[in-house]
ChimeraX commands (.cxc) that place a marker at each C-alpha (Angstrom):
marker #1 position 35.12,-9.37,31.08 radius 0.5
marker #1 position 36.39,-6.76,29.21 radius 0.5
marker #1 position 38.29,-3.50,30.89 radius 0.5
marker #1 position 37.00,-0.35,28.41 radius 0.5
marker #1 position 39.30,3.07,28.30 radius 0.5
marker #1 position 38.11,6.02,29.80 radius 0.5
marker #1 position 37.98,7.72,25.82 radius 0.5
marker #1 position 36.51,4.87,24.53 radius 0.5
marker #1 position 33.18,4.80,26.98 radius 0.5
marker #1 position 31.16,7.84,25.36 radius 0.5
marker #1 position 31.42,5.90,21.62 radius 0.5
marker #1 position 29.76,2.92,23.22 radius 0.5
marker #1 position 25.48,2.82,23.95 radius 0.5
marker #1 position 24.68,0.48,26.59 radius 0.5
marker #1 position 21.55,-1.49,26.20 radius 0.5
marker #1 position 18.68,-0.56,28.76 radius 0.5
marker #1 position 15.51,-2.28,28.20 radius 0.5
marker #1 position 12.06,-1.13,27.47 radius 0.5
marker #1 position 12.37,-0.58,23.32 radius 0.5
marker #1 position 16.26,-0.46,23.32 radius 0.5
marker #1 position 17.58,-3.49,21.61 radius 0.5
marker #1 position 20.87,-4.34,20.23 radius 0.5
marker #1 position 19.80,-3.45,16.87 radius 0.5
marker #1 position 18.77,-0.07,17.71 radius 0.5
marker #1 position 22.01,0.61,20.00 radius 0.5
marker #1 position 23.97,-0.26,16.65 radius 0.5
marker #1 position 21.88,1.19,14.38 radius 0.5
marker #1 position 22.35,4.31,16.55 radius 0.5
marker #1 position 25.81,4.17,16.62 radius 0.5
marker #1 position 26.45,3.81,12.88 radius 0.5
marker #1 position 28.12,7.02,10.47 radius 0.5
marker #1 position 26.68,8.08,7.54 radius 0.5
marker #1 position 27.54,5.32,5.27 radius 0.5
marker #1 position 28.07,2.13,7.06 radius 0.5
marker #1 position 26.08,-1.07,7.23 radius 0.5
marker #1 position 24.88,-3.42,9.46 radius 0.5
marker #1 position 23.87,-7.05,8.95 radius 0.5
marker #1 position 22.11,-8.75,11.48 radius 0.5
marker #1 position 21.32,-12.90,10.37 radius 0.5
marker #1 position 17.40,-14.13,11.06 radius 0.5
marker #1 position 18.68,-15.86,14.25 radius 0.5
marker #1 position 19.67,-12.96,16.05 radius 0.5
marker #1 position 15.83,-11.36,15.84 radius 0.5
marker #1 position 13.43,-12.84,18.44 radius 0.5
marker #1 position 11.14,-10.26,18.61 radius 0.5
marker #1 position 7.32,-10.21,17.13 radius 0.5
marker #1 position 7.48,-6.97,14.97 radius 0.5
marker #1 position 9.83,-6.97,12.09 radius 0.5
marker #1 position 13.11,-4.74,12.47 radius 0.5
marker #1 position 12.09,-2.05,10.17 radius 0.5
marker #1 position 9.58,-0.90,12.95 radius 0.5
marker #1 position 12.85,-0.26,15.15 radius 0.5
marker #1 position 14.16,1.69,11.77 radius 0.5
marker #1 position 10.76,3.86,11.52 radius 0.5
marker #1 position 10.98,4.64,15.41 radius 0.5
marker #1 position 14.41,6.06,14.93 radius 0.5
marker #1 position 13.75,7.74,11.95 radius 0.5
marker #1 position 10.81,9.89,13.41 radius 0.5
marker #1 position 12.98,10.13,17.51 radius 0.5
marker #1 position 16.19,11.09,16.04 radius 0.5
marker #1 position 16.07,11.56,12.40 radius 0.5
marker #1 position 18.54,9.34,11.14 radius 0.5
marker #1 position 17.35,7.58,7.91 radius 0.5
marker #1 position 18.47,3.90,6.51 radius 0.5
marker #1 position 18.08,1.90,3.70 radius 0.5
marker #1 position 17.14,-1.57,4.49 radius 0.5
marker #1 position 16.05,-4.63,3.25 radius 0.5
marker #1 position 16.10,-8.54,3.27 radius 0.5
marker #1 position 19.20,-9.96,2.06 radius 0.5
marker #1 position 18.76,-11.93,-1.26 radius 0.5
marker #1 position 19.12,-15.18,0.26 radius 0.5
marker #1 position 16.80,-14.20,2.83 radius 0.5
marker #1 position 19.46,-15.42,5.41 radius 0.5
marker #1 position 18.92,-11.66,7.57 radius 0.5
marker #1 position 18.62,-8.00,7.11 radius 0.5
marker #1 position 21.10,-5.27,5.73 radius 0.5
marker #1 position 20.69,-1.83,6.84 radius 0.5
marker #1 position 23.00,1.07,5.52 radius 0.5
marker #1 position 22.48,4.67,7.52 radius 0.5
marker #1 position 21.95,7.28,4.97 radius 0.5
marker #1 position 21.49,10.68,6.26 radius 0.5
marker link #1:1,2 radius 0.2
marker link #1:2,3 radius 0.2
marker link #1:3,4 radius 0.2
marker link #1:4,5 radius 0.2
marker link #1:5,6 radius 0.2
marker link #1:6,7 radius 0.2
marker link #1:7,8 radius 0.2
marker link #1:8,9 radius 0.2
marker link #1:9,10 radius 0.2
marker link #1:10,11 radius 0.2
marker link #1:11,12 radius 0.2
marker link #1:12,13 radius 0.2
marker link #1:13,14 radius 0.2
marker link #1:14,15 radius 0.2
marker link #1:15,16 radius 0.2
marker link #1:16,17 radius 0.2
marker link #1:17,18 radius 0.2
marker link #1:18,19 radius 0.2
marker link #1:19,20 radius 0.2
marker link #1:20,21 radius 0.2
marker link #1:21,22 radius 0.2
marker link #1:22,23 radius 0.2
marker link #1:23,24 radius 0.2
marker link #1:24,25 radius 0.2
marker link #1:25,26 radius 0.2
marker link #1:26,27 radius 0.2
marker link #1:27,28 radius 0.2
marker link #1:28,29 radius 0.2
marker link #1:29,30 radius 0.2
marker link #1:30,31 radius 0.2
marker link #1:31,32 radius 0.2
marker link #1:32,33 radius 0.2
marker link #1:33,34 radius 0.2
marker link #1:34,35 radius 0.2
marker link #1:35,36 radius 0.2
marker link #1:36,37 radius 0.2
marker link #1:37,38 radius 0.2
marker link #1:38,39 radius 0.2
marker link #1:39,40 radius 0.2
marker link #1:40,41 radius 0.2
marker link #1:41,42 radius 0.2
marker link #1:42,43 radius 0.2
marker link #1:43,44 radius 0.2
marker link #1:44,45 radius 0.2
marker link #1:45,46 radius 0.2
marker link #1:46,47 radius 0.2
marker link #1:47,48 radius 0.2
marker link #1:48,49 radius 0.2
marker link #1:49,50 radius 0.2
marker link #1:50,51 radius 0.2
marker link #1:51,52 radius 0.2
marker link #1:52,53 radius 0.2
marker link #1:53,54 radius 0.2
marker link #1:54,55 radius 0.2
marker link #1:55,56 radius 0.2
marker link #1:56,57 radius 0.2
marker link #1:57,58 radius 0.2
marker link #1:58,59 radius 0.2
marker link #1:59,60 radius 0.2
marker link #1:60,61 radius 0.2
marker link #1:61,62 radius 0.2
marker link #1:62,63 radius 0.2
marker link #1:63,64 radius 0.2
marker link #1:64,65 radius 0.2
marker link #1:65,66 radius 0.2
marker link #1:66,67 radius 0.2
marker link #1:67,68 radius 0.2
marker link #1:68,69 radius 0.2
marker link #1:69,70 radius 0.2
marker link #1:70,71 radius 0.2
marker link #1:71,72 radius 0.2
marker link #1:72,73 radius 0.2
marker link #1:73,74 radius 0.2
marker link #1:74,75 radius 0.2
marker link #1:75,76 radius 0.2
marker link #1:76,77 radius 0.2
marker link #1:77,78 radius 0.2
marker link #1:78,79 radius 0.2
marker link #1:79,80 radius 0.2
marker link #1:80,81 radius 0.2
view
């Protein structure tokens, strides 16, 4: 377990269910700017991630470049606006 500071809890999204997954709490939480990588293993789901990507682009309109990595060893997504 890890003890979290009182400042420090607001910054952090906690996963609920239903269509929240761990790559839309990050992709939520990232600036204009940064990436994200996230490796084939870590995606178990049916739909491909950029359907997460489209959902948050039309709920919250943040928009993100993304693509397959060259190797095709996972997915890169940069927020952009």
């Amino acid at each position: 377990m890890q003890k979290i500071a009182k400042e420090d809890l607001p910054a952090i999204l906690p996963t609920r269910g239903g269509r929240d997954t761990k790559l839309r709490v990050n992709l939520l939480q990232l600036a204009v700017g940064e990436g994200l990588f996230m490796t084939n293993e870590e995606w178990k789901r049916k739909n491909p991630p950029y359907k997460i990507v489209a959902r948050i682009k039309k709920t919250h309109g943040f928009r993100y470049e993304y693509g397959l990595k060259g190797d095709g060893s996972g997915w890169l997504f940069r927020r952009i606006a």
